[in-house]
N, C-alpha and C positions, 0 to 999 in steps of 0.2 A: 408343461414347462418349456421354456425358450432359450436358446443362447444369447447373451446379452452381447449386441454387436454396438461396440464404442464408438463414437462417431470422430469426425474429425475435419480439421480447419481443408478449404478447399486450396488454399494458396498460400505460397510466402508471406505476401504483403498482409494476409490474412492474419495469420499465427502471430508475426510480430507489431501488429498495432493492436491485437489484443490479446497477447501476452503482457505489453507496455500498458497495455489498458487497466489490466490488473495491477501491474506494481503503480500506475500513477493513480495518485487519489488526495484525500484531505491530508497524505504527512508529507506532500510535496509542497503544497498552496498555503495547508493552516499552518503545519505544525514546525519546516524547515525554515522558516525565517524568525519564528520568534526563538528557535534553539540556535541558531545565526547569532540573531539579534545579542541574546544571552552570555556568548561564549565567543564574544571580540569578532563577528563577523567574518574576514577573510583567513583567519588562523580556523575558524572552525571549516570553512567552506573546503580551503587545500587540505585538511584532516578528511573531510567528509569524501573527496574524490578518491586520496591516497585508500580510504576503507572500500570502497564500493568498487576499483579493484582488487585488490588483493582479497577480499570478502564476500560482496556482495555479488559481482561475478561469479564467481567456483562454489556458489550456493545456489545459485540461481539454476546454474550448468547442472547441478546435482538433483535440481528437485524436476526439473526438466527431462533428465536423463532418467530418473528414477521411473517417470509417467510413461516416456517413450519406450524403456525395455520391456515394461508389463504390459502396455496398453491398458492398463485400469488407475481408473481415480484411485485418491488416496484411501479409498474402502480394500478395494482387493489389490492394488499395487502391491504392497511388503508380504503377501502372504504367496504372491505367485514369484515373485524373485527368489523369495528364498526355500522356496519349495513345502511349507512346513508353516506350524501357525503360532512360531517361535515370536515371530514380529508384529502379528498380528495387533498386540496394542496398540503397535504406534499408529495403525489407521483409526483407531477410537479416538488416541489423543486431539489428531489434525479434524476428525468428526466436533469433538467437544471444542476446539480451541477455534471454528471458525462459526460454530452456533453461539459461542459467549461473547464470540468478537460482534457478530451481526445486533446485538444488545445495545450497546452503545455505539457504533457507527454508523446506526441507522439512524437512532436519535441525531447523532449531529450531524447528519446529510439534514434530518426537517429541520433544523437552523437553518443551515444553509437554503432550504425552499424558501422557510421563515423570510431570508434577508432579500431573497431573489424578489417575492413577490411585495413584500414592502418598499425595497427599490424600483418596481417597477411604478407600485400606487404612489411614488413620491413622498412617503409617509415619513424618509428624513430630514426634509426640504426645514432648514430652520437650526437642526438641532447641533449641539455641539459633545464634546466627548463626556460632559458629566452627561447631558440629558441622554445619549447614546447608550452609557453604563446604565443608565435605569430603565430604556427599552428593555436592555436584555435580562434586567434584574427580572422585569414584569413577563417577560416570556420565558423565564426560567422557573416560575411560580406558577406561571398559566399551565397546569402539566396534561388537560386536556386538547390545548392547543400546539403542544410538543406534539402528544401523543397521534396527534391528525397530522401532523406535517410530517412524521414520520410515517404515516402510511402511505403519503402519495410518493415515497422513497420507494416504499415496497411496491407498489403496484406499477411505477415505472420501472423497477429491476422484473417482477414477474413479468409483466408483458413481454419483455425481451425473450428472456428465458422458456416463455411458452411455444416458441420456433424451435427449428432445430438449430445445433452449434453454428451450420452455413448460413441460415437466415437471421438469426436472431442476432449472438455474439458477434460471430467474424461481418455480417451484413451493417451492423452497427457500428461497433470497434471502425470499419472502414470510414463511416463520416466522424464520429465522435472523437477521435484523434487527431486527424488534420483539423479539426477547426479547434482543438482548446490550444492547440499550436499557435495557429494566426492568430485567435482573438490576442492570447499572449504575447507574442510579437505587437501587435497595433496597442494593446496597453503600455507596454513599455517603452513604445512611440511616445505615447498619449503623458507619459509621466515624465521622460526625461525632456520635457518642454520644458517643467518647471522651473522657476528658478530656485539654483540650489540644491538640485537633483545630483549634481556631479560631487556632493558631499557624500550622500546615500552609495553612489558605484564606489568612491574609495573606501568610505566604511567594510561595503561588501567585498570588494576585491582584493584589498593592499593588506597583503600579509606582515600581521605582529608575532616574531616565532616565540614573544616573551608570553603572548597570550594563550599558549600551547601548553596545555596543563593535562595531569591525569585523567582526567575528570571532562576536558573537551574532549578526546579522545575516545572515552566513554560515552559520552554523549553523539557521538558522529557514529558510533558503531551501533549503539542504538537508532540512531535514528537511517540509517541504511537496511536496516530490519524493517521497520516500519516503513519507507520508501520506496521499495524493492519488496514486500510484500512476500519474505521468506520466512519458511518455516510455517507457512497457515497449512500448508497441504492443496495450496489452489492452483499453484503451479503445476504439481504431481498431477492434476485433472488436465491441463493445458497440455501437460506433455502429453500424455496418453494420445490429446484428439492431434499430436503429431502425424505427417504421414512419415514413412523410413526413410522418404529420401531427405529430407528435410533436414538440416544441418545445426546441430543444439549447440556449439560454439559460436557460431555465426550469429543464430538467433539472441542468444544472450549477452553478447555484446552489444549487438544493436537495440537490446533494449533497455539496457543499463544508460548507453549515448541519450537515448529518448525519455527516459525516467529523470537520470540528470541532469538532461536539457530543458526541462519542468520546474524543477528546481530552482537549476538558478533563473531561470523566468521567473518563478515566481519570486524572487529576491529583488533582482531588477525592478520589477514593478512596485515591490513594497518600501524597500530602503530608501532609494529616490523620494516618495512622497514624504515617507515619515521624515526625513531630512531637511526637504526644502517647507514642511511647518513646524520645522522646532519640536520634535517629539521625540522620545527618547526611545530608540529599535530596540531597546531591551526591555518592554511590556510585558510580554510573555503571552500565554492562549489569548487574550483581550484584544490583542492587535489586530485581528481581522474582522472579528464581530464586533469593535467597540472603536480603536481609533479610527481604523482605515474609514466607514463609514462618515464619521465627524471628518473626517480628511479630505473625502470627495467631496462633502459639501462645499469646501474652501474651496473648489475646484471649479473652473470655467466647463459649462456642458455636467455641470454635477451629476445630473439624473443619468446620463449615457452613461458616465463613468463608474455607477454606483451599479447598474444595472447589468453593463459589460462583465464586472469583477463577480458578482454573483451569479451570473450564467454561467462562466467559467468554472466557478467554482463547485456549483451544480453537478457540470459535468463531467470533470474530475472523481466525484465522490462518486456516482452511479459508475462510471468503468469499475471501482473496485468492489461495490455492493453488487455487481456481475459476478462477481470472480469469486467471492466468497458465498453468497449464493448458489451458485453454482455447485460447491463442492461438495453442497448437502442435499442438492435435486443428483446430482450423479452417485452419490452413495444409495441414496434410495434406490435408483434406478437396478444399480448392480446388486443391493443385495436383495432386493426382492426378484432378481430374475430366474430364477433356477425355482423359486419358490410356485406352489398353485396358483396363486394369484400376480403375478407379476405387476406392478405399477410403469404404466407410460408416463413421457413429459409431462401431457398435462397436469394429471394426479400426484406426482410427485411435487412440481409447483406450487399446486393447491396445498398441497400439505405444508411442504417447508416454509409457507406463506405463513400459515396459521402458527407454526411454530417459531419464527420470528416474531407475529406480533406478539406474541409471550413474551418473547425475550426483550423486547422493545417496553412491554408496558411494564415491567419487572425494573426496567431503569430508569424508566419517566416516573413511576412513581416510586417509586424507594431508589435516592441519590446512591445510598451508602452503597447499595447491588451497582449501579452505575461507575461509581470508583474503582469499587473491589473488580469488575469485571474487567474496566481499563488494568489494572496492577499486575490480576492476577495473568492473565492472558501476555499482556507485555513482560515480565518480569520473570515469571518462570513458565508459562505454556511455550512460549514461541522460541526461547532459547532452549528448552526441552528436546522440542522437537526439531529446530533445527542440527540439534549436537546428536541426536538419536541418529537421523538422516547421513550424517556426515559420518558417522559410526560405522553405519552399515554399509553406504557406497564403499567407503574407505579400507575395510576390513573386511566385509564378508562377503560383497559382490567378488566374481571372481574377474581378477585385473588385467586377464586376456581381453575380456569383453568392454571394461573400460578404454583398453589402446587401442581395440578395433572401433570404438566409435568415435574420440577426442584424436586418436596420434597413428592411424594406421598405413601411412606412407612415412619414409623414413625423412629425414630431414627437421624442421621447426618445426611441424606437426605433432612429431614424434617426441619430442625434446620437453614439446608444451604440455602435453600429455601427462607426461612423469614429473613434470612441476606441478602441474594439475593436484594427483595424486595425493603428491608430499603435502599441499597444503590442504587436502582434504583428509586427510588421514592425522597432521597434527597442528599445524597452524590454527586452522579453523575449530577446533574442538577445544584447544585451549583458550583463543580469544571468545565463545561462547562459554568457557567456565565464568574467565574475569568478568565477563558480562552476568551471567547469572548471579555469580556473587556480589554484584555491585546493585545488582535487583535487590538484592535480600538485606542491604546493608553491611554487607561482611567483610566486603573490599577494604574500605577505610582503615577497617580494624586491621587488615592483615597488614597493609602498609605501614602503619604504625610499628608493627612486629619488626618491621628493619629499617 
């Protein structure tokens, strides 16, 4: 038997372009402009920043902090914090809630291969947004062809993860985040040439506060979960490969800045074009697999532009299939180490490989697993576990060790510290009720009640 020595980022610049790497993925690129688009654009946009302070921040700092005191993944983190194996479910939770997520986010990373290599073969040269809708009617039916394009997801997240955290994660993270940066930047070059473009920035930017409803509000705080990639428990591994000195407010600011600087790149990029061809930003999931496509066509340099957007986009979705990955090659790792047979990276890999493509052909073939697995995961896994999280920092860590990590000089540090606290203790646990009950459909109904 071995002692399981956790590994960890070798640098600042390290930790934070793949920490960022994790929270950026397909609900910055797919999923935050058509919930834009949906919910009056700049009224959702300034909701969306206003949450991911006040929220998304002091969750992030949490699950951060929660990896960094234990040094262990979310497998042995709650059981060594709190001495006792009182907590010990919630590392099952974040075990099951990022093996059901890997089900369907890996399927729609192979879309995303799906669009990248078809825009490369030029295979949309002609077609317009009906003929578009029945590509993807025909590759949502092809489900042996989902089912492959979702492998080379897996096998380019395994190969990564086959290195250790310095070579693999943090050695990659270093190229794969500065460049979906610039490619984003020169696209949104590339788009507000259009004419007509500067309909799509005031759509996105020019705040309507009459468009500010219960319901966008909900929708922004959802969708800063999924953005920010809290609550999976993949952060909790992040933090772990902290080193001590390394600074978990510093860090999560800066990747909140980076996450939401994603975002609205990728609004930029999208509203602009949908604008300047008359299409209407409130499509919804279709917008990126179905208009956007028929849009570059209209577009001068089509093929670069169709090709650009899908590399991006690509590479977006593999930083976060790292990351949640990740969470289930590091459980293995720790809980098999004390054990006779101990499992290395490699073997762990191989395993959690096989056990994704489960979870992957379980969604390509049976839709309804596919749905339920998006629902059940978004709706009450992830708000679960991030109100469980916020429980336990909140309440049962003890709150010497929170001031000495967030506020241990007296001054703003100190101040931020005990702001911190308060909103992790009730702020945050109450806006994860309303959010849970708004999963379940039960919000409505209470509202009605007054």
């Amino acid at each position: 038997m071995t002692e399981h020595k956790t590994p960890s980022f070798s640098s600042k610049v390290g930790l934070i372009l793949a920490t960022a790497g994790s929270a950026v993925g397909l609900g910055n690129i797919w999923k935050f402009p058509y919930e834009a688009g949906q919910s009056g654009g700049g009224a959702f946009l300034i909701v969306y920043l206003i949450c991911c302070l006040l929220f998304g921040l002091p969750m992030l700092m949490t699950e951060l902090y929660i990896g960094k005191q234990s040094q262990k993944s979310a497998y042995g983190a709650f059981r060594k914090l709190s001495n006792n194996n009182r907590w010990q479910w919630m590392s099952w939770v974040c075990i099951i809630t990022a093996l059901l997520i890997t089900g369907f986010y890996f399927e729609v990373t192979g879309w995303c291969f799906h669009y990248l290599f078809a825009a490369i073969g030029n295979s949309f040269k002609g077609m317009t947004a009906v003929t578009m809708q029945t590509h993807f009617a025909q590759l949502m039916s092809n489900k042996w062809a989902l089912f492959g394009y979702s492998m080379i997801a897996v096998v380019a997240t395994a190969g990564v993860l086959w290195f250790d955290v310095n070579k693999g994660i943090e050695r990659l993270s270093k190229i794969l985040m500065p460049l979906l940066l610039v490619m984003m930047i020169l696209m949104v070059i590339r788009v507000l040439m259009l004419d007509g473009s500067h309909k799509g920035l005031e759509f996105f930017f020019k705040v309507d506060f009459s468009k500010i409803t219960p319901n966008t509000v909900l929708a922004a705080l959802g969708q800063c979960f999924l953005s920010l990639s809290v609550g999976l428990g993949a952060l909790i591994t992040y933090g772990a490969y902290m080193q001590k000195s390394q600074n978990i407010t510093a860090t999560s600011l800066q990747v909140v800045i980076l996450d939401t600087a994603v975002a609205v790149l990728a609004g930029m990029i999208i509203f602009p074009a949908v604008f300047a061809f008359g299409v209407n930003p409130a499509e919804g999931p279709q917008l990126v697999f179905v208009v956007l496509p028929a849009i570059f066509e209209k577009m001068s340099f089509a093929w670069l532009s169709g090709v650009f957007f899908f590399l991006l986009l690509c590479i977006a979705a593999i930083t976060s299939t790292i990351s949640l990955m990740e969470v289930i090659v590091a459980f293995i790792n720790e809980a098999t180490a004390k054990t006779r047979h101990p499992l290395n990276r490699h073997k762990s890999v191989i395993i959690v490989s096989a056990m994704i493509m489960l979870t992957i052909g379980a969604c390509v073939f049976r839709e309804e697993i596919f749905n339920w697995s998006d629902d059940f995961t978004a709706n009450i896994l992830i708000p679960l576990n991030a109100l469980a999280m916020t429980i336990f920092v909140g309440w049962f860590l003890p709150k010497k060790d929170l001031l000495e990590e967030f506020g241990k000089e007296k001054g703003f540090k100190h101040y931020f510290a005990l702001c911190y606290l308060q909103i992790v203790r009730y702020f945050i646990p109450l806006t994860i009720v309303i959010i849970f009950l708004n999963g379940l459909g039960l919000w409505d109904a209470i509202q009605k009640l007054f």
